[in-house]
N, C-alpha and C positions, 0 to 999 in steps of 0.2 A: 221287582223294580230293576232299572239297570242301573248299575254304579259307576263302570267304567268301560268304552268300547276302544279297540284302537286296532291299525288296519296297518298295512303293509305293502307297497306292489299293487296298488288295485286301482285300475282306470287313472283316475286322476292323479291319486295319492302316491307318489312314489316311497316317499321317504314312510318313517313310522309316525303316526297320526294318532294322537290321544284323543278320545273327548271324554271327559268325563262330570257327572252327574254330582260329586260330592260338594257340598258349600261349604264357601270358602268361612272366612273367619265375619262378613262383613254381620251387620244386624237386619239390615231393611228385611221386611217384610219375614222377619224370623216367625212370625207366629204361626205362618201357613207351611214352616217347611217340615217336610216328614221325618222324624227321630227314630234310626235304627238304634233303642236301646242298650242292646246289647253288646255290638259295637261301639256306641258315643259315638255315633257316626251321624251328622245330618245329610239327606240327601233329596236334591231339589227336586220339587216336582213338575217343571218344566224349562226346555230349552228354546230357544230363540237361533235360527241360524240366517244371516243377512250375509250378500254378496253379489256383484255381479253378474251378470250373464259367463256360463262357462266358466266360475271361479271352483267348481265342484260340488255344490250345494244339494245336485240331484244324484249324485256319486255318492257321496256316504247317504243316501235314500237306499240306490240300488245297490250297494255294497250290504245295506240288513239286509236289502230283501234276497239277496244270492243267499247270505248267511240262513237266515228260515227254510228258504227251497230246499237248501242241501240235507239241512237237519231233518223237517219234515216231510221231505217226498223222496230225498235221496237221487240216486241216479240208476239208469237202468244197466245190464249186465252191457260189458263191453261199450260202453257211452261214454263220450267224453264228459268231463266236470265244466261247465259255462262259465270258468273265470275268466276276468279279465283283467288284465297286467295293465301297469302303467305302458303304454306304447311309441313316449316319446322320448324313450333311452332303448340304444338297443340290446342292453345288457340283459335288460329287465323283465325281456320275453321270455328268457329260460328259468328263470329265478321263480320262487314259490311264490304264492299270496298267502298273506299270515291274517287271520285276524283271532281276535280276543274278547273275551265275553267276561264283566262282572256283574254279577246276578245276586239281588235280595230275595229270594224263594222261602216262603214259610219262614219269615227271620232269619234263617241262615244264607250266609252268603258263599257262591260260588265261583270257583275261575274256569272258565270252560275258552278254550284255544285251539284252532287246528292250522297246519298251512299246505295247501293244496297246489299242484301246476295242473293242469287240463288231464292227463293221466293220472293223477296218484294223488291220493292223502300221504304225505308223506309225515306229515308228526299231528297227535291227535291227545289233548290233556285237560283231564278235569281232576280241579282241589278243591276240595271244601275247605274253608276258612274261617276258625272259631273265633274268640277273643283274644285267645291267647299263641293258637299254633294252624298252621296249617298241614293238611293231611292230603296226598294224593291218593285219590283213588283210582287210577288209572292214569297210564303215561305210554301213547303209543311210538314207538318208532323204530324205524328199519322196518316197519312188517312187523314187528315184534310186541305184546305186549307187554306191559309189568302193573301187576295189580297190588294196592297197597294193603297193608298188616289189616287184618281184623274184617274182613270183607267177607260175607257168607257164602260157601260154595261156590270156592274160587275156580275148582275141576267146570263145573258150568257156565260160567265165567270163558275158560279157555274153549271150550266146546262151542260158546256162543262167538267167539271169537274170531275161529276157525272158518266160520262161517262169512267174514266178512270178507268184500270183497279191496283189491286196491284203492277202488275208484268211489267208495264208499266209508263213510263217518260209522266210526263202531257206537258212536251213542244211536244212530238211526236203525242198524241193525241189531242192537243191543235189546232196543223196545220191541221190532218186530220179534226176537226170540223168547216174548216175554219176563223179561229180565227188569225186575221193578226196583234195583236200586236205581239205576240212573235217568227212569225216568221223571220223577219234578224236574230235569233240563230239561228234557226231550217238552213236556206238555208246557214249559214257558215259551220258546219258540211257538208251538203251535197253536194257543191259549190264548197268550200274555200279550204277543208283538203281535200288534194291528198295523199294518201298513195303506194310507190311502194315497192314489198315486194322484198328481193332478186332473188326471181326463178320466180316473176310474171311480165308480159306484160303491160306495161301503155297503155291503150289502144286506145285512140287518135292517129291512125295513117293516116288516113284519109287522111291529108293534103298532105301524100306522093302521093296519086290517081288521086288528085282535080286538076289541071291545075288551078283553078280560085280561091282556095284557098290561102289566101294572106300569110302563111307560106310557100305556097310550092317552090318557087322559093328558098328562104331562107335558106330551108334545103338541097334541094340539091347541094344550095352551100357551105354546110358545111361540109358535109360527104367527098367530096374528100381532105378537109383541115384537116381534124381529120386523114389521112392516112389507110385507113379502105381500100385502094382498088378499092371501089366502086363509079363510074364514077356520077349515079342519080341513083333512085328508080321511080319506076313506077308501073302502072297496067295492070293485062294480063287478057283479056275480057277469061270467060271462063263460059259454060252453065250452067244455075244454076241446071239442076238437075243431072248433072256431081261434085257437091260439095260434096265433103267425109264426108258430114255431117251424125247423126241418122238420120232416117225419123222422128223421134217426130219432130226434128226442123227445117224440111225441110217443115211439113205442117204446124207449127206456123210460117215461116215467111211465106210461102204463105196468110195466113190469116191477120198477125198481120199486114205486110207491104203496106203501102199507096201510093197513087200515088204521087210522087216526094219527099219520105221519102227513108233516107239510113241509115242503119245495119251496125253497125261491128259485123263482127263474129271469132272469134280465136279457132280453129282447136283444138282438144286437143285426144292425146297426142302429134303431130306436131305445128308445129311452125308458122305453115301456117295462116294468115291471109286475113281477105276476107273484102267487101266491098258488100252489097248487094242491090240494089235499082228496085226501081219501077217505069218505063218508059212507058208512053202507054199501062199500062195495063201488062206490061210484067215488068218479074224481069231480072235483070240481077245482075250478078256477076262477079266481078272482085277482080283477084289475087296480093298479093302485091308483087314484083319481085324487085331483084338490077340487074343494067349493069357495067361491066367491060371492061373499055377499051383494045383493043387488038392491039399488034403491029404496024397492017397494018391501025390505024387511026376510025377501025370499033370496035361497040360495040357486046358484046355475055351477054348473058341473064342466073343469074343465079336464082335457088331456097332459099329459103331462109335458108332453114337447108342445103345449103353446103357452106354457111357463117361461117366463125368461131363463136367461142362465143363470143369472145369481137365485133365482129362488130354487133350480133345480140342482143349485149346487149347496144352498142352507137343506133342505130335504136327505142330501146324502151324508150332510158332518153332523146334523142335531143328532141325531142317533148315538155316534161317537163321545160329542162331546156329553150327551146325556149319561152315556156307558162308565166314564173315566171320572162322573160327578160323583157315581153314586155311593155309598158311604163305603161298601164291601169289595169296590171294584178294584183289582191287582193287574187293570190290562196297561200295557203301555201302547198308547198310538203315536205313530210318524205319518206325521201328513205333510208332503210334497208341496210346496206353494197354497200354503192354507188361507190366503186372500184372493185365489183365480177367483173373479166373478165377481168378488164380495165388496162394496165399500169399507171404508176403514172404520168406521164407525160400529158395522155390525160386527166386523169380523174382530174388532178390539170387544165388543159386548160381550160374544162367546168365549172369549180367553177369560175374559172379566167373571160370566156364569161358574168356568170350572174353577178358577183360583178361588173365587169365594165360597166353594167347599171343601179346599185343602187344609188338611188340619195337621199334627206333628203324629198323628196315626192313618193317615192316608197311605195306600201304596200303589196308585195309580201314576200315570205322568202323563206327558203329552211334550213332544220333540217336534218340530215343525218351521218350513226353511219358508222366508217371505224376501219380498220386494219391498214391503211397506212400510217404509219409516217412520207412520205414523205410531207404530206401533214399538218404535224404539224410543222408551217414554220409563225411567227410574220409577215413577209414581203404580204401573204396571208391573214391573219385572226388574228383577234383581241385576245387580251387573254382572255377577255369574250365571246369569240365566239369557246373558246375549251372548251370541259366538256370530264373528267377521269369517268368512272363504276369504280366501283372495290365490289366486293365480300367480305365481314367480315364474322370474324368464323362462324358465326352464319349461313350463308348460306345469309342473307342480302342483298340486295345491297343497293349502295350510289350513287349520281352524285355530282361531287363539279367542278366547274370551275376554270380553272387555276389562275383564277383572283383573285382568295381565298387565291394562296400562296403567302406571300410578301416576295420570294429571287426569285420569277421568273419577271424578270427585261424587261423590253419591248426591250431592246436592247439584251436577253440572248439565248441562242439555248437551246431551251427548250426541243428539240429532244433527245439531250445528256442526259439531266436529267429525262427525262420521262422513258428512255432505260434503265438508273442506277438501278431505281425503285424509285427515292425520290417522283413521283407526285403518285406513286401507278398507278393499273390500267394493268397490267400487271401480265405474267401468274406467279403464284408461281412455280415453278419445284424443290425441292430438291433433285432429283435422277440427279446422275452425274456419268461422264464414258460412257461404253460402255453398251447398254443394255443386259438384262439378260432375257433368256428365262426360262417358267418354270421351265424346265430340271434341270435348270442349269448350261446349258453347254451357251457359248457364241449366240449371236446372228446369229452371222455371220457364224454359221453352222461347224464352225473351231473346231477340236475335239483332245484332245492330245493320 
């Protein structure tokens, strides 16, 4: 789970920017929030981020998701690091980006931190944090490491070290040397953080093909309760060298795929998704397709792009928000504007399906930035489970949780006052009236 993130110098955020996960003292809705034990620590299982156009809200999206790439794919030799600095100071282009990780792994909680400029990891730090003390286990900096008391085969440690480059996180080469203390970080990044961006496909659809797949019944009993039209999803066996794939990737899955190994594959520029496996030597392929019931009691087979958007867009998050229900699940998702497409209605249903499996032994979450103030509603979400962007003159941004303000009342419609402007977060517009086109002449083409 994560406990606490905070950022530094990056795009929007100049100044240092906490958000964190921990609840506050307040009660609502205490029964669903998760209990790290061992700490006396509760820690919520979902956040709410509201604001503006441009207030930052897709900024700390892509600020995790730089943080994941670097962990888990690293960078190549001699390649720059893809930060990017707040750019509307100019002090701030030469200065590091800092960020910070608190992490629940297997009950224990971690602090993992690095700060990087376009060349260099320049400071790189992971603690482990008991109930009573905290312990580093490594603290890089200058180029230097220092590995803490009681750590086994600290000579291979230094040997693994050695190996790392400038422009490179010693936890990402740390894994690749096979070096198993530090990886529970390294496999929570790559595991744990689900990132879905607004225009992209989660891509676990799978269970929609599987008959034996223990979500798939599940799901398509959901899809016709979500009102989307669509009766089940299924798959439509089709030749694999009939796939509108490149040929580059039509001969890397002949090679790459093994016998009784399956492929997703996503179409691109279509929408089309595929399923590719290896049976007896042979591939096959199958399409993913929805059924609509038809008057007369029989079903008709559609495509998937002559789906609307919102049902093509409930198809890519049930999956997710299926993932993050389930009793075992440890994954965190951040989804990007998690009402594109959706009415407020469904998309409050599916908040509504996950919370009503959160228990004080959950350790799943779910983070997610909206437009929709429907959905900024006490009776749904905690007040420290709403967080306001907003943009200062400076070009800045902020995140402060409502939890911050003390006249927002647990009993109060905080919808009304957020829409006034008192929580901030919201667009500035001082042009009023009718618009004016260059000319001068009215908008509306109306001429005296």
């Amino acid at each position: 789970m994560l406990i606490n993130f905070s950022l530094e110098n990056w795009a929007s955020f100049r100044d240092c920017m906490t958000f964190s996960m921990i609840a506050s003292r307040e009660r609502q809705h205490r029964e669903r929030v998760p209990l790290a034990a061992k700490y006396q620590t509760r820690i919520l299982p979902i956040a709410a981020i509201y604001g503006g156009n441009a207030s930052g809200k897709t900024n700390l999206f892509k600020a995790l998701s730089f943080a994941k790439n670097l962990v888990v794919k690293g960078t190549q030799p001699e390649s720059m690091i893809a930060v990017e600095a707040f750019r509307l100071d100019g002090n701030s282009a030469a200065k590091a980006s800092s960020f910070s990780f608190e992490l629940l792994i297997d009950e224990t909680i971690y602090e993992y931190r690095f700060s990087v400029t376009r060349k260099a990891v320049l400071e790189e730090r992971l603690v482990k944090i008991t109930s009573t003390s905290e312990k580093v286990l490594y603290d890089r900096r200058d180029g230097k490491p220092n590995f803490g008391a009681g750590l086994d085969d600290v000579q291979f440690l230094l040997f693994a070290f050695k190996g790392t480059r400038d422009n490179q996180l010693f936890l990402t080469n740390s894994v690749s040397q096979k070096v198993e203390t530090f990886r529970p970080i390294y496999d929570w990044f790559k595991n744990c953080l689900e990132l879905v961006a607004p225009d992209s496909r989660f891509e676990p659809f799978e269970q929609f093909l599987d008959e034996e797949h223990p979500l798939y019944s599940t799901m398509n009993e959901m899809l016709p309760k979500l009102d989307t039209g669509i009766a089940h999803l299924g798959g439509e066996e089709i030749p694999f060298d009939n796939l509108p794939l490149p040929d580059a990737l039509k001969t890397m899955l002949k090679e790459d795929v093994q016998e009784g190994m399956s492929v997703r594959v996503v179409s691109d520029p279509s929408v089309d998704r595929y399923i590719v496996t290896r049976k007896k030597g042979e591939l096959i392929a199958k399409k993913l397709v929805t059924y609509h019931p038809k008057s007369d009691g029989t079903e008709t087979k559609f495509e998937l792009q002559q789906e609307s958007d919102g049902s093509q867009r409930v198809i890519d998050l049930l999956p997710a928000f299926l993932d993050i229900s389930a009793r075992e699940s440890k994954k965190v998702f951040v989804i990007d504007e998690v009402d594109r497409s959706l009415h407020s209605l469904l998309t409050r249903r599916l908040l509504e399906g996950y919370l009503e499996s959160c228990t004080p032994e959950s350790r799943s979450q779910l983070l997610f930035t909206t437009h929709d103030v429907l959905l900024m509603d006490q009776h749904l979400l905690r007040r420290d489970e709403m967080w306001v962007a907003e943009r200062d003159a400076s070009g800045a941004s902020q995140l402060r949780s409502f939890s911050e303000y003390k006249d927002v009342r647990f009993d109060k419609d905080i919808r009304k006052s957020y829409l006034q402007g008192r929580l901030g977060g919201i667009p500035r517009m001082p042009v009023t009236g009718k618009f004016i086109a260059a000319t001068g002449e009215l908008s509306n083409g109306a001429q005296q």
